[in-house]
Backbone and ligand atoms as CSV (ligand in chain L), in Angstrom:
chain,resi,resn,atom,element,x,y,z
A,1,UNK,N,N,-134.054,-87.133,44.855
A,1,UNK,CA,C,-132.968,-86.247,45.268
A,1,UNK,C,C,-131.734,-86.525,44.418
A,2,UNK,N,N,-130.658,-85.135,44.259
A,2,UNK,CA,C,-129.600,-85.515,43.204
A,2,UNK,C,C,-128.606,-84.840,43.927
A,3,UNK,N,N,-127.189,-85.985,44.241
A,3,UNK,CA,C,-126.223,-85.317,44.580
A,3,UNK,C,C,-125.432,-85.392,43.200
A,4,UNK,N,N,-124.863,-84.027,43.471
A,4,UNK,CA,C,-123.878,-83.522,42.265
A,4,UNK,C,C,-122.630,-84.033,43.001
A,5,UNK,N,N,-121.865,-84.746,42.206
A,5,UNK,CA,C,-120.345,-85.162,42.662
A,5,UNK,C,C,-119.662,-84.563,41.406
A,6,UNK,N,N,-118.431,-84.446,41.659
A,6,UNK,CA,C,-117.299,-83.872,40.506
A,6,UNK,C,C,-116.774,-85.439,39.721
A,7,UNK,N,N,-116.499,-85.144,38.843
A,7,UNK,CA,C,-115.850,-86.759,37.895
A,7,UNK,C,C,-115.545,-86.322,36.561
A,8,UNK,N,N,-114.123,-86.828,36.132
A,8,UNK,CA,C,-113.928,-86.461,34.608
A,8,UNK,C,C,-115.014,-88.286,33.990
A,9,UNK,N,N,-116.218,-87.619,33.200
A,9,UNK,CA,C,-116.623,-88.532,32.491
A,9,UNK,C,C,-115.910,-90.037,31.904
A,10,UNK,N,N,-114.981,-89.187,31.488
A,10,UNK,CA,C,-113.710,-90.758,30.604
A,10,UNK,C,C,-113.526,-91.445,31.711
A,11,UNK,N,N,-113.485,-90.899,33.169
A,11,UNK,CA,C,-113.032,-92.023,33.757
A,11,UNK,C,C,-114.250,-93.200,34.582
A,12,UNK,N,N,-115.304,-92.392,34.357
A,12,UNK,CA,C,-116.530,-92.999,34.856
A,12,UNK,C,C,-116.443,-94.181,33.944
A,13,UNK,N,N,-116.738,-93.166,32.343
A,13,UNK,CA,C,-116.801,-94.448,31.122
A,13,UNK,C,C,-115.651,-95.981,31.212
A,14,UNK,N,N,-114.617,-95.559,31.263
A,14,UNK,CA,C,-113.520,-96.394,31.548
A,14,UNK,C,C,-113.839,-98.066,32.514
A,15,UNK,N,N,-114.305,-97.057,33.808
A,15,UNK,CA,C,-114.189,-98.081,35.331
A,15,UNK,C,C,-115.460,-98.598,35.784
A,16,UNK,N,N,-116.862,-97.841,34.768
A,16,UNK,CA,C,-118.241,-98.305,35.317
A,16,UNK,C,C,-118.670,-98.471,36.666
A,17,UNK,N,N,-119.061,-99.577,36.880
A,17,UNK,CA,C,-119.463,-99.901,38.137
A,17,UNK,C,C,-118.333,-99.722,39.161
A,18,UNK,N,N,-116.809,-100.438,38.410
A,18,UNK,CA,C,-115.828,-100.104,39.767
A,18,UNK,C,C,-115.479,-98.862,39.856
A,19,UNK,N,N,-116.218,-98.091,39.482
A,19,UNK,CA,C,-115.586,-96.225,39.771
A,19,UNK,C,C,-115.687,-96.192,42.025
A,20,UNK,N,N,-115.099,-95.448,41.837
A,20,UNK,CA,C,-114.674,-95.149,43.446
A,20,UNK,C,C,-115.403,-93.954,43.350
A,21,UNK,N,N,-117.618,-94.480,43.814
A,21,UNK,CA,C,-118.208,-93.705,43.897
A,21,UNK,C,C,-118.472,-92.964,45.320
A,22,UNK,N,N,-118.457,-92.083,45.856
A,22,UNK,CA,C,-118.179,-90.757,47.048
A,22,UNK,C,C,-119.836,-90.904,47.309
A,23,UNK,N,N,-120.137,-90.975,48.748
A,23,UNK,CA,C,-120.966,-90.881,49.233
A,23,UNK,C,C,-121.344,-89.939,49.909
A,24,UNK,N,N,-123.018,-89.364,49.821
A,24,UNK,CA,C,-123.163,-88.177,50.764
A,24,UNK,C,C,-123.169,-88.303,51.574
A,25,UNK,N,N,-123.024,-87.945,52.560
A,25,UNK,CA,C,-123.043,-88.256,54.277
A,25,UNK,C,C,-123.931,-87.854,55.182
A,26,UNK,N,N,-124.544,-87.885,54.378
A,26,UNK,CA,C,-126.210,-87.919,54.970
A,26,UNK,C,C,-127.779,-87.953,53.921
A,27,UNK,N,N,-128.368,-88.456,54.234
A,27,UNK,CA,C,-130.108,-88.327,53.486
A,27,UNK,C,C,-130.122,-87.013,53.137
A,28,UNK,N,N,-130.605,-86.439,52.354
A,28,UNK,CA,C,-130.662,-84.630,51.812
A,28,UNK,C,C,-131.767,-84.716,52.362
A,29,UNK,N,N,-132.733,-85.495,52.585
A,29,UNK,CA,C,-133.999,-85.118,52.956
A,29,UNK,C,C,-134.538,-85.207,54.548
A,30,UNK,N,N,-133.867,-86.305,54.901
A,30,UNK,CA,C,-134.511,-86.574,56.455
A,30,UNK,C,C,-133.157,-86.474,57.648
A,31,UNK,N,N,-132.043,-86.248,56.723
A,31,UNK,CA,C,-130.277,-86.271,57.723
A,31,UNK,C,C,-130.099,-87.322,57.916
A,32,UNK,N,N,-130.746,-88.481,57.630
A,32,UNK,CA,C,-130.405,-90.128,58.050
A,32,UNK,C,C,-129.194,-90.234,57.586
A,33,UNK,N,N,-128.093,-91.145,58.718
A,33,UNK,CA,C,-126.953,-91.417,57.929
A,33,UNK,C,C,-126.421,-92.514,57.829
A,34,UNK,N,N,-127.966,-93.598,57.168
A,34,UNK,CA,C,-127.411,-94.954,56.615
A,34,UNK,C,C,-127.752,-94.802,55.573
A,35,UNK,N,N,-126.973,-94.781,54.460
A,35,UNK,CA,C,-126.923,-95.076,53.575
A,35,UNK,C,C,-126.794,-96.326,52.610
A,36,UNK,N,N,-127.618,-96.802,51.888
A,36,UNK,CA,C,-127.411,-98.120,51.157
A,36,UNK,C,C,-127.567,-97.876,49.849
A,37,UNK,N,N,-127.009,-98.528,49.005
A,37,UNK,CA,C,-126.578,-98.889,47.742
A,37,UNK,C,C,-127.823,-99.355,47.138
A,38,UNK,N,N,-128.041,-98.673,45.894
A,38,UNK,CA,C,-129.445,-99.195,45.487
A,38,UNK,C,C,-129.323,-98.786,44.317
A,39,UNK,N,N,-128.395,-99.633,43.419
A,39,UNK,CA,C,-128.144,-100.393,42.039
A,39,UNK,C,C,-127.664,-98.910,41.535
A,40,UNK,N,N,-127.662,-99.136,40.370
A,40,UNK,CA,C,-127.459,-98.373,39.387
A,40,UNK,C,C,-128.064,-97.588,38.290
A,41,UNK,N,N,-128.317,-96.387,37.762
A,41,UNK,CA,C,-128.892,-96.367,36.186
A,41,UNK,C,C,-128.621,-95.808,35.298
A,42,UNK,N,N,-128.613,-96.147,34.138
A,42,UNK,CA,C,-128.020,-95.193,32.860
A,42,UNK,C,C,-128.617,-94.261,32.504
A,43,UNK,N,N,-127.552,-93.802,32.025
A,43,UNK,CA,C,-127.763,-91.664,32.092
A,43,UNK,C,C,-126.990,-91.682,30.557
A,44,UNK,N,N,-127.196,-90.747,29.789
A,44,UNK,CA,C,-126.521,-90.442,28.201
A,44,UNK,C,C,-126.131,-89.242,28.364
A,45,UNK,N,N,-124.688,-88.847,27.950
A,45,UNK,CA,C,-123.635,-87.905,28.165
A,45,UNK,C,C,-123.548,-87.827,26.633
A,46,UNK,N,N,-123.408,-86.450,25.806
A,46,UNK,CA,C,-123.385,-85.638,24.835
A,46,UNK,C,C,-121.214,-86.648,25.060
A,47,UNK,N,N,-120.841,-86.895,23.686
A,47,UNK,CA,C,-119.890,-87.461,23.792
A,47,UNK,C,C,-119.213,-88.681,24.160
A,48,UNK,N,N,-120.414,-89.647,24.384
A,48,UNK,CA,C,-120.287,-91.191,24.429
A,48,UNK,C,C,-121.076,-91.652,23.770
A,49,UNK,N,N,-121.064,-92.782,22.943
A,49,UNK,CA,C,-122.103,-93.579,22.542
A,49,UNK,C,C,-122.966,-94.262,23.456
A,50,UNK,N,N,-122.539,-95.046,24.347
A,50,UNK,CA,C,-123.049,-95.679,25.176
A,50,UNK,C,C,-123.372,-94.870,26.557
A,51,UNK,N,N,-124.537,-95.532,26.930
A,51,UNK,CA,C,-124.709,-94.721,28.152
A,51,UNK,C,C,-123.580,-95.113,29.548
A,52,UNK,N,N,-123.800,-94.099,30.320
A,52,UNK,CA,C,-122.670,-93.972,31.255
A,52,UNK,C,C,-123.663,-95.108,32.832
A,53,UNK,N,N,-122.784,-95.515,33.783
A,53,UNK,CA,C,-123.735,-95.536,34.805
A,53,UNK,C,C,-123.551,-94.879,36.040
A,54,UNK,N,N,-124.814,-94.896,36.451
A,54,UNK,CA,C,-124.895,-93.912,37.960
A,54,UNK,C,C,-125.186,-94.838,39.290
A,55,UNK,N,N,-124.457,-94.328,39.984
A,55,UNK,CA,C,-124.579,-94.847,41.126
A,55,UNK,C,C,-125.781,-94.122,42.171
A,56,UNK,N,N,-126.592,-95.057,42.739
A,56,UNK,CA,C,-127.676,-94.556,43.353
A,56,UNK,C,C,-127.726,-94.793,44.878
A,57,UNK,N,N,-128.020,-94.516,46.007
A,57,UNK,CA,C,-128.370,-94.586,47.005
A,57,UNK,C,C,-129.602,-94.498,47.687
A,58,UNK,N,N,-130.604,-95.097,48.502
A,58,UNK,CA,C,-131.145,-95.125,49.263
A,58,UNK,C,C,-131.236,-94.710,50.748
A,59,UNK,N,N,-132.014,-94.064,51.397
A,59,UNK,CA,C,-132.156,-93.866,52.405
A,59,UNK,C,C,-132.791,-94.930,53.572
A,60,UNK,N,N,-132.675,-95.844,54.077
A,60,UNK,CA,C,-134.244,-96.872,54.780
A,60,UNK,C,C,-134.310,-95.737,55.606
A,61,UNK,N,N,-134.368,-94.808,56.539
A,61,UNK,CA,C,-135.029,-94.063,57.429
A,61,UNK,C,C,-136.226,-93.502,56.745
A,62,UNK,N,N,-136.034,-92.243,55.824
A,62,UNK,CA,C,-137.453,-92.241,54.968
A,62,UNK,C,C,-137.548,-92.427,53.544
A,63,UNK,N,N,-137.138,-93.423,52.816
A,63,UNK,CA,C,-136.742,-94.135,51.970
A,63,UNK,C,C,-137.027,-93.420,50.400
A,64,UNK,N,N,-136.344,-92.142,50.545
A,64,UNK,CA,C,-135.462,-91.406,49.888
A,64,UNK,C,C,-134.732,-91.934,48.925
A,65,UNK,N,N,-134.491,-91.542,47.397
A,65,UNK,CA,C,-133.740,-92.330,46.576
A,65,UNK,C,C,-132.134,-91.483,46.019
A,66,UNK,N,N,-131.695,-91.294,46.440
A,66,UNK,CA,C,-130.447,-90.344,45.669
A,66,UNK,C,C,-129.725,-90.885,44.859
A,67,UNK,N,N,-129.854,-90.089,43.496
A,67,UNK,CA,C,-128.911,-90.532,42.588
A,67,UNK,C,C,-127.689,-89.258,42.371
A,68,UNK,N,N,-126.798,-90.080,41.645
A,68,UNK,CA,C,-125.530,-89.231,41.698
A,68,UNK,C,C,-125.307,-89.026,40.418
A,69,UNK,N,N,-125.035,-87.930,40.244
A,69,UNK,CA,C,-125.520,-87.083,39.207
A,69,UNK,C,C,-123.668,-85.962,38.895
A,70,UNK,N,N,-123.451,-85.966,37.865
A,70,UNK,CA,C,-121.725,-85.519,37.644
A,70,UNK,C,C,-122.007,-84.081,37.645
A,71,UNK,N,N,-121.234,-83.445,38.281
A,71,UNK,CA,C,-120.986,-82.044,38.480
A,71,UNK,C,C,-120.741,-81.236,36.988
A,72,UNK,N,N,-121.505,-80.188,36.828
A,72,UNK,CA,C,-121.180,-79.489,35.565
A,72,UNK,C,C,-122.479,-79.947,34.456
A,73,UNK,N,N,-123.579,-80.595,35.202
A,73,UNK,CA,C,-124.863,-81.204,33.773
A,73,UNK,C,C,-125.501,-80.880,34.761
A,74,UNK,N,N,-126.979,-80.849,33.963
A,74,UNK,CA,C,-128.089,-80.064,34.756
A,74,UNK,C,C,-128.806,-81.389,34.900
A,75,UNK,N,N,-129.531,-81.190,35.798
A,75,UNK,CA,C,-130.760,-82.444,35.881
A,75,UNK,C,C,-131.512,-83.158,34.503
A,76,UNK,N,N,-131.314,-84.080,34.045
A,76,UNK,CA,C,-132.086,-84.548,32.916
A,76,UNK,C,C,-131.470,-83.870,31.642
A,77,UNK,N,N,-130.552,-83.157,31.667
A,77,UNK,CA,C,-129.630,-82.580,30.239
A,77,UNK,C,C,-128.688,-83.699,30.026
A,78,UNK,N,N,-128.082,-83.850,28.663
A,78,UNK,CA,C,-126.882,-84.572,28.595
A,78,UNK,C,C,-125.876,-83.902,27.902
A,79,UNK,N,N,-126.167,-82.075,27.644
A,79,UNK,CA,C,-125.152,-81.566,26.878
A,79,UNK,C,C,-124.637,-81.135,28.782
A,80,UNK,N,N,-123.353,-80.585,28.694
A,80,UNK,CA,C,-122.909,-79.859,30.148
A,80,UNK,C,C,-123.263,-78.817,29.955
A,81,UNK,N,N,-123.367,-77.825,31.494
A,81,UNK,CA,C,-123.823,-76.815,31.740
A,81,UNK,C,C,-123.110,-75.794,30.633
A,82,UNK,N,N,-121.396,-76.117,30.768
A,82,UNK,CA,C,-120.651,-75.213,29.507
A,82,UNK,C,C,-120.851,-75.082,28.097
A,83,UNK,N,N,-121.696,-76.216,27.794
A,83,UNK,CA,C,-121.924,-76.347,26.525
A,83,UNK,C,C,-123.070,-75.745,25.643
A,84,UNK,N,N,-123.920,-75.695,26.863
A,84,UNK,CA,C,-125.278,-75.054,27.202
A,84,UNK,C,C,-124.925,-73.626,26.884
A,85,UNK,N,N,-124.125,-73.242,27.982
A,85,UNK,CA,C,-124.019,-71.738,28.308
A,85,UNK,C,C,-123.443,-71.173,26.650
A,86,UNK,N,N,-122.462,-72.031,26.339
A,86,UNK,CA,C,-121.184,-71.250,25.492
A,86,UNK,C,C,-122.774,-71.053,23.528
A,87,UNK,N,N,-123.969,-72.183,23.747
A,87,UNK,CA,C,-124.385,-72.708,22.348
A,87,UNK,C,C,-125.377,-70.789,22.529
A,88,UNK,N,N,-125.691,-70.623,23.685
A,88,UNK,CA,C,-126.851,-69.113,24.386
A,88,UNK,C,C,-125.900,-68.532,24.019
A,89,UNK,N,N,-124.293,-68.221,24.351
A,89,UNK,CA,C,-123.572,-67.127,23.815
A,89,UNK,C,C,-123.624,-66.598,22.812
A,90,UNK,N,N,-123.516,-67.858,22.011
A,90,UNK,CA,C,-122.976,-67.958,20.608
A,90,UNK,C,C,-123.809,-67.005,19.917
A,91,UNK,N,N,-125.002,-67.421,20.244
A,91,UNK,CA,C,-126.784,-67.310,19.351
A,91,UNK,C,C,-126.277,-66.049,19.647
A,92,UNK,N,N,-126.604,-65.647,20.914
A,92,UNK,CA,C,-126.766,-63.884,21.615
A,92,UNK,C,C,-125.609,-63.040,20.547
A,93,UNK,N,N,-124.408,-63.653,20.681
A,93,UNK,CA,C,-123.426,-63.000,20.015
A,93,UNK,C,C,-123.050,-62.577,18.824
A,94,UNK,N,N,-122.726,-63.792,18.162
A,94,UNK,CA,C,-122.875,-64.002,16.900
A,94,UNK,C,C,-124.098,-64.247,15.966
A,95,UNK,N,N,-125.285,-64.290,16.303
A,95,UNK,CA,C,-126.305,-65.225,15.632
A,95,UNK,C,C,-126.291,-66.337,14.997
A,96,UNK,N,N,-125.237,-67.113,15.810
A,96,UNK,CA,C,-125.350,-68.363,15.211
A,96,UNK,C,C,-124.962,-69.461,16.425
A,97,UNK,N,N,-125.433,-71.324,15.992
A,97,UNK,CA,C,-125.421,-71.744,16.958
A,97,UNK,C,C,-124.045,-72.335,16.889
A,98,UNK,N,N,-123.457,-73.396,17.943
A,98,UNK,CA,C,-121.773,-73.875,17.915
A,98,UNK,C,C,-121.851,-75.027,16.758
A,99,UNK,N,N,-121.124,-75.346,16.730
A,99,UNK,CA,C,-121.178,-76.406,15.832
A,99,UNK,C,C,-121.225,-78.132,16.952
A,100,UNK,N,N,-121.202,-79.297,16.629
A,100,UNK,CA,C,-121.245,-80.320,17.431
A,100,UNK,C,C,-122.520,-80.663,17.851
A,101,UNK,N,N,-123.705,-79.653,18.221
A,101,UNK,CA,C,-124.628,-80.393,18.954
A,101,UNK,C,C,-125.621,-79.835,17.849
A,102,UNK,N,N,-127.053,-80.434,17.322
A,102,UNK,CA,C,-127.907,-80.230,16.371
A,102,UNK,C,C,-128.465,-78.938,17.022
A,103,UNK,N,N,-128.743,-78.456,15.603
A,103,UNK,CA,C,-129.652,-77.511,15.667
A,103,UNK,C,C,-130.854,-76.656,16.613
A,104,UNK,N,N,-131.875,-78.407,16.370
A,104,UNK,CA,C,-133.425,-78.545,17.154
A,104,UNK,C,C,-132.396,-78.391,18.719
A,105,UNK,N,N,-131.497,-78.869,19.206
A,105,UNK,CA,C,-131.782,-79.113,20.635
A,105,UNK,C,C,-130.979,-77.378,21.202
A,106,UNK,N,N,-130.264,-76.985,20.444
A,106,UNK,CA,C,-129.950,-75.682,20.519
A,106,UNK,C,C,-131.328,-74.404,20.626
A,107,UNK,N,N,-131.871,-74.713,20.050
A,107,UNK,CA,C,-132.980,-73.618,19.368
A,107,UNK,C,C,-133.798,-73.982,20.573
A,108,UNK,N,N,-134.377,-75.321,21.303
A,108,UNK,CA,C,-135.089,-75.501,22.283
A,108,UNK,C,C,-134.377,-74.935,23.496
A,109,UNK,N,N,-133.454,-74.814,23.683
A,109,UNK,CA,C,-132.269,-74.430,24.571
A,109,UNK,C,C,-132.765,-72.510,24.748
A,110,UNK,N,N,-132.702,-72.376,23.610
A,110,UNK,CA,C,-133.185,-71.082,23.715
A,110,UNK,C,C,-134.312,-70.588,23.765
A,111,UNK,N,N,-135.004,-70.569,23.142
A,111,UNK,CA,C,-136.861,-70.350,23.491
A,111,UNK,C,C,-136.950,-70.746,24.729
A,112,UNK,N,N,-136.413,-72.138,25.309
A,112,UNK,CA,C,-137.064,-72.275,26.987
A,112,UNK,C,C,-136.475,-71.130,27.753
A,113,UNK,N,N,-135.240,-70.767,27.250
A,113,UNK,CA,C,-134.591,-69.779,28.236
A,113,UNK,C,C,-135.466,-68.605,27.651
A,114,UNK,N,N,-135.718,-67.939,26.713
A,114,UNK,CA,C,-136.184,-66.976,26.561
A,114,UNK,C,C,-137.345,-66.513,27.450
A,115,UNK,N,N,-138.671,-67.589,27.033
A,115,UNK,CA,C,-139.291,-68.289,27.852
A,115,UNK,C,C,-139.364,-67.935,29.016
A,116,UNK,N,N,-138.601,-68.586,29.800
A,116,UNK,CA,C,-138.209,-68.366,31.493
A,116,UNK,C,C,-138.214,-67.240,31.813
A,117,UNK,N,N,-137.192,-66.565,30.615
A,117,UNK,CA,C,-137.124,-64.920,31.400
A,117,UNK,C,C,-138.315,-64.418,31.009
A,118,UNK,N,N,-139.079,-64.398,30.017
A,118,UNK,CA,C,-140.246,-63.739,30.313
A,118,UNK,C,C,-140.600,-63.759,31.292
A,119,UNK,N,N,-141.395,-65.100,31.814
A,119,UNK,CA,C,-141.903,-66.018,32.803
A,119,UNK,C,C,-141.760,-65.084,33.886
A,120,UNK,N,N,-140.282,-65.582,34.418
A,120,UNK,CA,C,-139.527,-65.060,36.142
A,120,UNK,C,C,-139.171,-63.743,36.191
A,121,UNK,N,N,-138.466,-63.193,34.886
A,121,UNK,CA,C,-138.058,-62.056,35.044
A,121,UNK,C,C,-138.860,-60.761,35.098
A,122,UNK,N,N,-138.916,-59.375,35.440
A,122,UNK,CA,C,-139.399,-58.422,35.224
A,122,UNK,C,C,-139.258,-58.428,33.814
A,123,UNK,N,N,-140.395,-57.374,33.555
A,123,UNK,CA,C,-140.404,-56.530,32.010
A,123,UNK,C,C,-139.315,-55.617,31.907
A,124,UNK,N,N,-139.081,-55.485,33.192
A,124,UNK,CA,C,-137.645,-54.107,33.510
A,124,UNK,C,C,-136.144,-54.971,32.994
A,125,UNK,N,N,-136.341,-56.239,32.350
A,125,UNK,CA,C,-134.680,-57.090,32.454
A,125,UNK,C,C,-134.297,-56.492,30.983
A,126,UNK,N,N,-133.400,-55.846,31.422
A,126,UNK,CA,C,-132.236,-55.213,30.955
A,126,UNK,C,C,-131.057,-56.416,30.298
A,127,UNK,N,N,-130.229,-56.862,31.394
A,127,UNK,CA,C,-129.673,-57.341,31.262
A,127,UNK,C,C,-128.997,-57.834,29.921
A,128,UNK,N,N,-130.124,-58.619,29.387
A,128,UNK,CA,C,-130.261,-59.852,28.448
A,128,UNK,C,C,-129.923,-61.353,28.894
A,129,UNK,N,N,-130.114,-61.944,27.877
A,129,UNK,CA,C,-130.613,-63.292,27.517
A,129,UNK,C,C,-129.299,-63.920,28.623
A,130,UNK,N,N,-127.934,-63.866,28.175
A,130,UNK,CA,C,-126.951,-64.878,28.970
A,130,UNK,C,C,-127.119,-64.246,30.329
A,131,UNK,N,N,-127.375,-63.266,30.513
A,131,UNK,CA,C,-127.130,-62.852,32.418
A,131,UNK,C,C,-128.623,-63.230,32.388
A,132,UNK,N,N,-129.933,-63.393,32.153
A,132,UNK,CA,C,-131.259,-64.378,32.320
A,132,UNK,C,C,-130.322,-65.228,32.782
A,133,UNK,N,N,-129.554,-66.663,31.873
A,133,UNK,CA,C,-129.193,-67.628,32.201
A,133,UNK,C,C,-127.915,-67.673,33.418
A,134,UNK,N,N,-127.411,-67.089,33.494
A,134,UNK,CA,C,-126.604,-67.211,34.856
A,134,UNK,C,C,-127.204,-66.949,35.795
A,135,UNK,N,N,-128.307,-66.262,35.920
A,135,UNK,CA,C,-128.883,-65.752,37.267
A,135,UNK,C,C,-129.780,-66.966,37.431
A,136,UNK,N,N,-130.247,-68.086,36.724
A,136,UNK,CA,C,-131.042,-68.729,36.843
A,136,UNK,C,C,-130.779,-70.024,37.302
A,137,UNK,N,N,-129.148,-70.163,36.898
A,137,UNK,CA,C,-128.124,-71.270,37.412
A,137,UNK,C,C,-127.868,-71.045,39.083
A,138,UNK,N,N,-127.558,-69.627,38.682
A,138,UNK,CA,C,-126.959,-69.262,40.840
A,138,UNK,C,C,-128.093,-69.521,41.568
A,139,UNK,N,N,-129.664,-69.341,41.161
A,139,UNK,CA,C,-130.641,-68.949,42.098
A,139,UNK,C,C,-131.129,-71.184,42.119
A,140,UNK,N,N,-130.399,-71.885,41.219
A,140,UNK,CA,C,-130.239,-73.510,41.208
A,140,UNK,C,C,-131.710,-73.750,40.829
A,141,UNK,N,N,-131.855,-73.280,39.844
A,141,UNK,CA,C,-133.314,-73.055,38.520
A,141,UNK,C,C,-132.540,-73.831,37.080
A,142,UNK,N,N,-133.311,-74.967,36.529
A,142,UNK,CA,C,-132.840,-75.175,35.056
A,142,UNK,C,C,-133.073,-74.111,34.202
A,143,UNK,N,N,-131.915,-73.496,33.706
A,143,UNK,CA,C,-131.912,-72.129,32.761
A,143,UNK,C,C,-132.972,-72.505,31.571
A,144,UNK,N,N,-132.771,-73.735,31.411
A,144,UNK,CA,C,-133.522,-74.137,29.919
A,144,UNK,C,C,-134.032,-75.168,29.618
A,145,UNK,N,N,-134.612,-75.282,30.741
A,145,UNK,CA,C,-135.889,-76.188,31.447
A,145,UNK,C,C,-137.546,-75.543,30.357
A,146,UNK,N,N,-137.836,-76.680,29.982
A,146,UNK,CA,C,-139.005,-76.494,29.053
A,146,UNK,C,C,-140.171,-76.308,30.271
A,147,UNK,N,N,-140.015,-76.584,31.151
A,147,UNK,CA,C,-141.762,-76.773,32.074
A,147,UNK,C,C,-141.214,-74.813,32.920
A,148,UNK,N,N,-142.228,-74.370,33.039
A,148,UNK,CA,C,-142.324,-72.715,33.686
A,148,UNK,C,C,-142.875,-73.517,35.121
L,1,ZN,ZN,ZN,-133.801,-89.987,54.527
C-alpha cells in the first residue's frame, strides 16, 4: 500500500530521517489504527544524486506494509507526474522531447502511453494522446506504466 503525502523534496533531502513524517490514520487496508514504524527505504528522485528516504509503516492487525510515497510521482517513477505530463506535451506538440531527462526514458514514456490507449481506450478516442493521459491519472491508472 502507498500513501501519497505532499513534501517539497529539498526538504526531505536536507532532514532525512528527522523529516516530520505525517501519518495515515488508519491501515488503507483493514482500518487498523496502530500504526508502527517499520524502517525506512530508498527511493531515486529525477534531481538528486543520492537517493532520498522513505518512511514506512506497518500495520500488526493485518500486517500491511505502507510506504510513503511524495505527492506529485507516480508509483515506481522518479521523473514527477509534471515532468511526465509536460515531456507527452512536448512530443504531441512540438515533435520533440524536453530537454533534462534522456531520450530512451521519454520515448518509453510514450509508446507505454500510446500503448494503454490502444489497450483501454475505444477505437472511437478522439481525443488524443495528452487527454489518453489525464484521463488515466483521474481514473488513478499509471499513464505510462509499461505492464497493460
Ligand atoms: Zn491493516
Amino acid at each position: 500500500m502507498i500513501f501519497f503525502f505532499p513534501v517539497i523534496l529539498n526538504d526531505l533531502f536536507k532532514s532525512g530521517r528527522d523529516y516530520q513524517w505525517p501519518k495515515p490514520c488508519s491501515c488503507t487496508r483493514c482500518s487498523g489504527i496502530r500504526l508502527w514504524g517499520h524502517g525506512y527505504v530508498l527511493a531515486c528522485f529525477d534531481g538528486f544524486d543520492a537517493p532520498l528516504i522513505l518512511k514506512r509503516y506497518r500495520c500488526p492487525d493485518c500486517g500491511c506494509i505502507i510506504r510513503l510515497r511524495p505527492k506529485g510521482y507516480l508509483k515506481r517513477f522518479q521523473a514527477s507526474i509534471e515532468a511526465i505530463r509536460s515531456s507527452i506535451q512536448s512530443k504531441v506538440e512540438k515533435g520533440k522531447w524536453i530537454d533534462g531527462i534522456s531520450r530512451s526514458r521519454q520515448q518509453h514514456w510514450f509508446k507505454s502511453l500510446v500503448k494503454r490507449i490502444k489497450a483501454y481506450l475505444t477505437d472511437s478516442w478522439q481525443q488524443g494522446i495528452l487527454a489518453g493521459f489525464d484521463l488515466f491519472l483521474k481514473s488513478g491508472q499509471i499513464p505510462v506504466s509499461r505492464s497493460i
